[in-house]
N, C-alpha and C positions, 0 to 999 in steps of 0.2 A: 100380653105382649110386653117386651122387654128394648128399649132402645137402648142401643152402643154404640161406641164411636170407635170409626178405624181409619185415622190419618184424616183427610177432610172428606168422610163421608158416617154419616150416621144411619145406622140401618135397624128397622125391624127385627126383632124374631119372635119365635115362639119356643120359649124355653123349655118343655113339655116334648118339643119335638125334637131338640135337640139332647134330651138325656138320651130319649129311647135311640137314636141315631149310637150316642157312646155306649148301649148296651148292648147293637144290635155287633159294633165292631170289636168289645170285648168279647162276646160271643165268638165271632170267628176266630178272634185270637187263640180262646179257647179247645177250641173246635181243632185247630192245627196242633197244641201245643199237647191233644189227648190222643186226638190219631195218628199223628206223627205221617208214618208214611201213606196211610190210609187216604191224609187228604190232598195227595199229590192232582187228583183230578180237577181239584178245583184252583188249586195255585193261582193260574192264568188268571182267572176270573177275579181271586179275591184281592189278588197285587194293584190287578188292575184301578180296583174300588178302594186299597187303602193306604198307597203310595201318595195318590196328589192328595188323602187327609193327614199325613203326616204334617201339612200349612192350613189345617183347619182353625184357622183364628176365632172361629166364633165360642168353640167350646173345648177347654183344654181336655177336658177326659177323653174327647174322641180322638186329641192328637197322641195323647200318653196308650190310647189300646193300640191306634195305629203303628208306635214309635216298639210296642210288646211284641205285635204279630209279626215284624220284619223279620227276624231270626228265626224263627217261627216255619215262615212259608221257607228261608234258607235250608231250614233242616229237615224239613219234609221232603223237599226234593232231593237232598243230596241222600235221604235213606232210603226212598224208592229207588234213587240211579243204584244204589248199591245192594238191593235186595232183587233186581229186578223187578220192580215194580211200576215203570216209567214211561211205560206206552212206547217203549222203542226210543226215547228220551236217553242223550249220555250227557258226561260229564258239559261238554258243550253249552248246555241249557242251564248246568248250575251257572257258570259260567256268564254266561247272559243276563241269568234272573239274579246275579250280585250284581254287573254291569248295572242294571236298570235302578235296584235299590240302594247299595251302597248311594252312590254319588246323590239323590234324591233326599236320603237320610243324613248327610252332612251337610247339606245345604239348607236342609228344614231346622237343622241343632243349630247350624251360624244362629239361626233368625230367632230361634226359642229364647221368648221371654221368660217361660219358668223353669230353675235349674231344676226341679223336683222330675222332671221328664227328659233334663240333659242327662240327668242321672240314671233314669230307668234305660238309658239307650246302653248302659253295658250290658242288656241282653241275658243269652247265656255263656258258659265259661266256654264252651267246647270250639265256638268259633273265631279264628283271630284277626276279625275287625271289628269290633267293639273298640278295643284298645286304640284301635285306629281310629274310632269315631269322635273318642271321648279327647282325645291329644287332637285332636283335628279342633273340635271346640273348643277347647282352653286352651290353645296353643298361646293366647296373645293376655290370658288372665293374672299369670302371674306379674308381670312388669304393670302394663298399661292400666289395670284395673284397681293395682293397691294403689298406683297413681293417682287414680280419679277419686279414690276415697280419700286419700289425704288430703286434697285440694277440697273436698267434700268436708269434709272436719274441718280444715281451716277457715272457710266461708263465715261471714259475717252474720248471718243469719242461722247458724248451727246452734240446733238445740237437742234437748233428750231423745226427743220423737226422732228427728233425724239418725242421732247416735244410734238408737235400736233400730232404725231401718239397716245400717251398716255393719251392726252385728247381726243383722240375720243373714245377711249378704252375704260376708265371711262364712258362716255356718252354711248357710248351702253350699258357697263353693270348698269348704272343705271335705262336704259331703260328694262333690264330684270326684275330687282329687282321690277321696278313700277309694272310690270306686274302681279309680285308676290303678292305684297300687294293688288292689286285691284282684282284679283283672290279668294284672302282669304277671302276679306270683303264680295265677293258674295257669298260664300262657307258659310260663317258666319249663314248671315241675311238666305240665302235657306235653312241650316239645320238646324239651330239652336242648341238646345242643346244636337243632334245626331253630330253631328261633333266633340264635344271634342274629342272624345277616337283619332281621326284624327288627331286632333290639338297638342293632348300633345306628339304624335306619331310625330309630324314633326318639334316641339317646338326648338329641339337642332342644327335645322336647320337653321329655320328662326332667331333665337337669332345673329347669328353673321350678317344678312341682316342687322338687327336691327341697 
């Protein structure tokens, strides 16, 4: 057993039980991302199980498969509605099951402590809210954040240790920001000139990445 602390409560666990938990949800992750339309019948059930782990505090690998499978169950669905495959299911139900997940997965990125899984949240290229998830997170990184380092470097008690904690900080969040631009550029080239009304809509975002 492993004690941790989350805010003023320290809790138990058993760490054993929570790998097999993050293998059992990379698995599904998997499971979508190989059958594609095949695993529309389970959608329901596995959103259900990996939406509220997207705030799984105890153990991050379970929140980074959860954070994998989101685009996942999106695309499964939308290739059943489109192959016929959907149980009598139309666009409607994509529709819905963004409704449910989007807004759930940007409110789970506000709160994520490790950029290494803000970063896995650009998904795949094919869909255009990633883009949206990832400016949704950093929207306030560029001003507010170089801020608090500078204030952070200036403090009195600033030392080495510290200095390399703030260079890795930088470094992950350039590693978002990459993520950002290489997102875009696929967003670009796949819609082409259906993407501006998108583009000039998130313009005041990406200007301070810039």
């Amino acid at each position: 057993m492993e004690t941790i602390t989350l805010g003023d409560k320290r809790i138990e666990i058993k760490p054993s039980v929570l790998e097999e938990k993050a293998t059992a949800c990379n698995m599904l992750c998997c499971y979508a991302y190989e059958l594609k339309e095949g695993f529309f019948p389970w959608i329901d059930q596995v959103a259900g199980t990996l939406v509220p782990l997207l705030k799984f505090y105890f153990h991050e690998e379970v929140r980074k498969a959860a954070v994998s499978a989101m685009p996942e169950l999106l695309r499964s669905a939308k290739l059943a509605i489109e192959k016929g495959q959907s149980q009598g299911r139309d666009v409607s139900y994509l529709k819905f099951l963004t409704n449910s997940i989007v807004p759930a997965l940007v409110e789970a990125l506000h709160k994520e402590p490790d950029a290494e899984i803000c970063a896995t949240s650009r998904m795949e290229k094919q869909s255009t809210f990633p883009l949206a998830l990832l400016v949704d997170v950093t929207t306030d990184a560029p001003v507010q954040v170089e801020n608090e380092r500078a204030e952070r470097a200036q403090a009195e008690d600033f030392d080495a240790e510290k200095g390399e904690l703030i260079k890795e900080e930088n470094e992950q969040e350039e590693e978002v920001f990459d993520q950002v631009g290489e997102i875009l550029g696929t967003l670009i080239k796949t819609f082409k000139a259906s993407f501006l009304p998108f583009f000039e809509e998130l313009s005041s975002y990406l200007t301070p990445m810039w």
